[in-house]
Z-matrix of the N, CA and C atoms (Angstrom, degrees):
N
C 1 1.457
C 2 1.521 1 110.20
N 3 1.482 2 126.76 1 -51.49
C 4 1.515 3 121.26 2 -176.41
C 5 1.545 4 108.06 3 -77.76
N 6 1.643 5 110.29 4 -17.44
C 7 1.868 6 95.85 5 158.18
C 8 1.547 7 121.90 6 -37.50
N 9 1.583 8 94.37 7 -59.27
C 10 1.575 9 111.50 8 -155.01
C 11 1.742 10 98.96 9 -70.07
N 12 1.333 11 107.66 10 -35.77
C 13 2.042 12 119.29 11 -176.90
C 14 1.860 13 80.88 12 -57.25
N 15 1.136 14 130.61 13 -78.23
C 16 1.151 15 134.14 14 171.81
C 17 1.577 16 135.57 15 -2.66
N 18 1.261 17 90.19 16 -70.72
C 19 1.727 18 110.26 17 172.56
C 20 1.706 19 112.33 18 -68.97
N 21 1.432 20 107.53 19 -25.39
C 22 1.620 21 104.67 20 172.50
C 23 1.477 22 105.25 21 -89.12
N 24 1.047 23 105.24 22 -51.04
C 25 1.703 24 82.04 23 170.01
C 26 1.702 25 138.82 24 -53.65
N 27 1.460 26 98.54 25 -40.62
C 28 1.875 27 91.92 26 163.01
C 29 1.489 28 89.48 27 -74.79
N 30 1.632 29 163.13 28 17.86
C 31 0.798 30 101.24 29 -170.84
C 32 2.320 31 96.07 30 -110.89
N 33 1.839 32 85.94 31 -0.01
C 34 1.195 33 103.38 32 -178.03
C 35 1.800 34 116.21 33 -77.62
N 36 1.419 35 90.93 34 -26.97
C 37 1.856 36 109.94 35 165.08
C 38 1.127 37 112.96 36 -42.17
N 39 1.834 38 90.31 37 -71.57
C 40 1.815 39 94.90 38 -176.04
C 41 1.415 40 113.95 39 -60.21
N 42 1.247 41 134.54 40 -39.66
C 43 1.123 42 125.49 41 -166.03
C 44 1.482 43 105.39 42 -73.39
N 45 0.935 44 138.32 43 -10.51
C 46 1.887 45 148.74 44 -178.17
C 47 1.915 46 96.11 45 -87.31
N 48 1.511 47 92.31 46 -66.03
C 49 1.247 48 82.54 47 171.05
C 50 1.624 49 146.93 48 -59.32
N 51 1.565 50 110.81 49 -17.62
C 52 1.316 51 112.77 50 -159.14
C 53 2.001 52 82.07 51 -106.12
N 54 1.384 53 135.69 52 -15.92
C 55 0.945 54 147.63 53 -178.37
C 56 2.056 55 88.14 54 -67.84
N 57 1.155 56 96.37 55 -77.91
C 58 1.874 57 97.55 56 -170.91
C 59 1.570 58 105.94 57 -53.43
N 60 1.666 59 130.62 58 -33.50
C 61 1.280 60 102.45 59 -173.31
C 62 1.466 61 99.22 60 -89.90
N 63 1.458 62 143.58 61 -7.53
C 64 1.645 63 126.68 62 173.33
C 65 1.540 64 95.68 63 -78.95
N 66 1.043 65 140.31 64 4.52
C 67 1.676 66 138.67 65 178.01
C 68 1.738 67 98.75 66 61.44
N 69 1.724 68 114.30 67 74.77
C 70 0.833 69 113.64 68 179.79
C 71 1.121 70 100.24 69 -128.16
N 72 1.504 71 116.84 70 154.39
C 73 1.480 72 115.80 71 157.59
C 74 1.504 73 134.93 72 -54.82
N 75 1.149 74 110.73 73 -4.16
C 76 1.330 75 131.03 74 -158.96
C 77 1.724 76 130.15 75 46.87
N 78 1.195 77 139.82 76 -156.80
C 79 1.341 78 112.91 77 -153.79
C 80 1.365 79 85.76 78 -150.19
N 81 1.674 80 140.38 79 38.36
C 82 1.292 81 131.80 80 172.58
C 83 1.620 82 113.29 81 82.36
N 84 1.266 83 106.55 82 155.99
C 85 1.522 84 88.42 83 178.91
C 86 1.542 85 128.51 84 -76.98
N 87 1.327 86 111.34 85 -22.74
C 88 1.443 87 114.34 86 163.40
C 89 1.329 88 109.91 87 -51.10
N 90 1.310 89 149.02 88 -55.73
C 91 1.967 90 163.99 89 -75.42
C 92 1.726 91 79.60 90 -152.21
N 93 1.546 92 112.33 91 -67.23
C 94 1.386 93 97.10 92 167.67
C 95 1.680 94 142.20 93 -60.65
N 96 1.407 95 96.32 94 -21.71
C 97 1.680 96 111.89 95 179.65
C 98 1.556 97 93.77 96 -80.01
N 99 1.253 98 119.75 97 -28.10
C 100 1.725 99 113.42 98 -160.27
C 101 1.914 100 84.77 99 -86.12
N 102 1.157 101 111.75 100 -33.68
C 103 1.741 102 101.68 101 -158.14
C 104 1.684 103 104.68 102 -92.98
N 105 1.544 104 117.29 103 -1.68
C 106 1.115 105 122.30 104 173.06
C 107 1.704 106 125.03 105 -88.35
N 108 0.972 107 110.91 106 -21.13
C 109 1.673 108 153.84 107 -169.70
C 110 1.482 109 72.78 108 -67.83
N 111 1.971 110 96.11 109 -88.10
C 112 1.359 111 103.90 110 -145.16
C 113 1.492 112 110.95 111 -51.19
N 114 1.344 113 114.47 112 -30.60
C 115 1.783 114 131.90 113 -161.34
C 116 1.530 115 62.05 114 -50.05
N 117 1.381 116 113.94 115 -83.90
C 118 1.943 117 122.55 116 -135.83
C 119 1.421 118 88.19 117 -29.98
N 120 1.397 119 115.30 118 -80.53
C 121 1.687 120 111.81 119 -139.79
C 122 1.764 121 87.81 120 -59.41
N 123 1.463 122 145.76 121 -54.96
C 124 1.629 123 148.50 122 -173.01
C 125 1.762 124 90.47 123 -41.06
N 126 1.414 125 118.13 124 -41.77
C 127 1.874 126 107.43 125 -171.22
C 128 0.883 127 105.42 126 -85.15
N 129 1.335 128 139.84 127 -16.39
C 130 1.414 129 152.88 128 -157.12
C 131 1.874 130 95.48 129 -81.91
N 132 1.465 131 85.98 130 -70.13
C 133 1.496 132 96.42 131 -172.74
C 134 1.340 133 114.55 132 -67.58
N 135 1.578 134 133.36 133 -12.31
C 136 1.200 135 129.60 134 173.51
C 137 1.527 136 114.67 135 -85.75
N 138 1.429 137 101.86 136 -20.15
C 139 1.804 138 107.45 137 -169.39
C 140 2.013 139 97.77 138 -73.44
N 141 1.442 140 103.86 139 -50.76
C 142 1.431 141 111.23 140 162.99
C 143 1.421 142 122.13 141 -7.05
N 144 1.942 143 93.12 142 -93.78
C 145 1.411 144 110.39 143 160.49
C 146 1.216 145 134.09 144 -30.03
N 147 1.242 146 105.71 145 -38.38
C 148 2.085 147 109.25 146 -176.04
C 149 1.726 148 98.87 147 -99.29
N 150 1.119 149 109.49 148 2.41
C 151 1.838 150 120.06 149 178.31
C 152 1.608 151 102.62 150 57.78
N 153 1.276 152 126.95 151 37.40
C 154 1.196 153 121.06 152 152.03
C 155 1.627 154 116.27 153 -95.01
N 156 1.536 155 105.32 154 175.73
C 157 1.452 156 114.82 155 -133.09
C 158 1.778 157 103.38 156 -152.23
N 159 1.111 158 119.26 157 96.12
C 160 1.440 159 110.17 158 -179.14
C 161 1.412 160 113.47 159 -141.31
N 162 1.478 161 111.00 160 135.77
C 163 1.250 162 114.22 161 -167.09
C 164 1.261 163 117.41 162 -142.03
N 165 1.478 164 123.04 163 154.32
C 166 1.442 165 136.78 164 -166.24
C 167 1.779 166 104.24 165 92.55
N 168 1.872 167 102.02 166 -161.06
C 169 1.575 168 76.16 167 -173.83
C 170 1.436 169 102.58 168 -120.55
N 171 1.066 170 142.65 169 58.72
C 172 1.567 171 162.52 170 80.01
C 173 1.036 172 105.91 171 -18.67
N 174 1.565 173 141.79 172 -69.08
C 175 1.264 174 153.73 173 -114.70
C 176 1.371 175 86.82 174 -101.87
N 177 1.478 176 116.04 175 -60.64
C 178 1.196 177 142.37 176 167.72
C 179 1.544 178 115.38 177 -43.33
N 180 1.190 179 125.02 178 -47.30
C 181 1.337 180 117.48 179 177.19
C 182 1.604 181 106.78 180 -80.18
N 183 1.484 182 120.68 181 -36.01
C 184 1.732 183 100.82 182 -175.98
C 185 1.047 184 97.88 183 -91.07
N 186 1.347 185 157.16 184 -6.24
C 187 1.454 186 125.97 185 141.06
C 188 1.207 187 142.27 186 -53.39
N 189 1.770 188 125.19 187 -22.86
C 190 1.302 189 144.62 188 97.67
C 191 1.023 190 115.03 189 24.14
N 192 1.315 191 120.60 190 -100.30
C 193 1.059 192 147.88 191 -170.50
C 194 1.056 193 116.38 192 -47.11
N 195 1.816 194 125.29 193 -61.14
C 196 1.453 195 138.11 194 169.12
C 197 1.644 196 116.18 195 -40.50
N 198 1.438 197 98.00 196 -40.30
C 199 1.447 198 104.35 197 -172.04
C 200 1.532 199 109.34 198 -77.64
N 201 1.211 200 111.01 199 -22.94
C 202 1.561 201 112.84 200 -178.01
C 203 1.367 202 123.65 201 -92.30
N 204 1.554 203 104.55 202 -28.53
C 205 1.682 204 105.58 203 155.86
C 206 1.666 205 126.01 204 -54.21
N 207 1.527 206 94.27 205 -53.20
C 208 2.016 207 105.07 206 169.40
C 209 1.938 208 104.58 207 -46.23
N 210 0.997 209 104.42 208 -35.24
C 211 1.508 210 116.65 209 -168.90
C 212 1.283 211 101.03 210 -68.92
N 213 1.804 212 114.85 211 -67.94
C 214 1.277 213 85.08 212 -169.05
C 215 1.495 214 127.43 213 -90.98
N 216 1.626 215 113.31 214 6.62
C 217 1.738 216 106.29 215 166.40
C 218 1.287 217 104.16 216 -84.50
N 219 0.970 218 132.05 217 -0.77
C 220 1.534 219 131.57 218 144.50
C 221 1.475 220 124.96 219 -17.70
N 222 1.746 221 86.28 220 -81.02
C 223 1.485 222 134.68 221 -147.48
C 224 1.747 223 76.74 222 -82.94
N 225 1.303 224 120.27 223 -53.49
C 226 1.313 225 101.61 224 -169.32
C 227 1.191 226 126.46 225 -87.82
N 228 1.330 227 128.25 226 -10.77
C 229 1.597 228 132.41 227 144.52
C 230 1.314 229 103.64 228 -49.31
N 231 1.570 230 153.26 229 -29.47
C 232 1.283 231 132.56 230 -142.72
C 233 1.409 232 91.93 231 -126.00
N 234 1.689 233 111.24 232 4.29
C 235 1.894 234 104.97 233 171.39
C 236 1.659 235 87.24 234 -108.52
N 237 1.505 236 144.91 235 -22.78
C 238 1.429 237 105.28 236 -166.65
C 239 2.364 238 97.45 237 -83.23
């Protein structure tokens, strides 16, 4: 149970964070918890691919983070 309390909280970080460095308004705290989530497992799976490797919860939050920036110029290329 405090894994998962865990994983939403970095995953609400990243999404706050990757919201302020694309110069976004951000998307509420739910919108950020939902887009931080996704960053994790999207950074997760990209860190893989490029065979990088980060660990603890630093490691854990800028992979986070990475994944949630890709996410949301994504997300926001595919709304204009």
């Amino acid at each position: 149970m405090f894994g998962w309390l865990w994983f939403l909280l970095i995953g609400l970080v990243a999404g706050w964070l990757a919201g302020h460095i694309t110069r976004g308004k951000g998307f509420g705290l739910v919108g950020d918890l939902v887009v931080g989530v996704v960053g994790a497992f999207f950074g997760g799976f990209l860190f893989d691919v490029l065979g990088l490797y980060a660990t603890g919860t630093i490691g854990s939050v800028i992979t986070a983070t990475a994944g949630a920036i890709v996410f949301l110029v994504v997300v926001r290329f595919l709304k204009r």
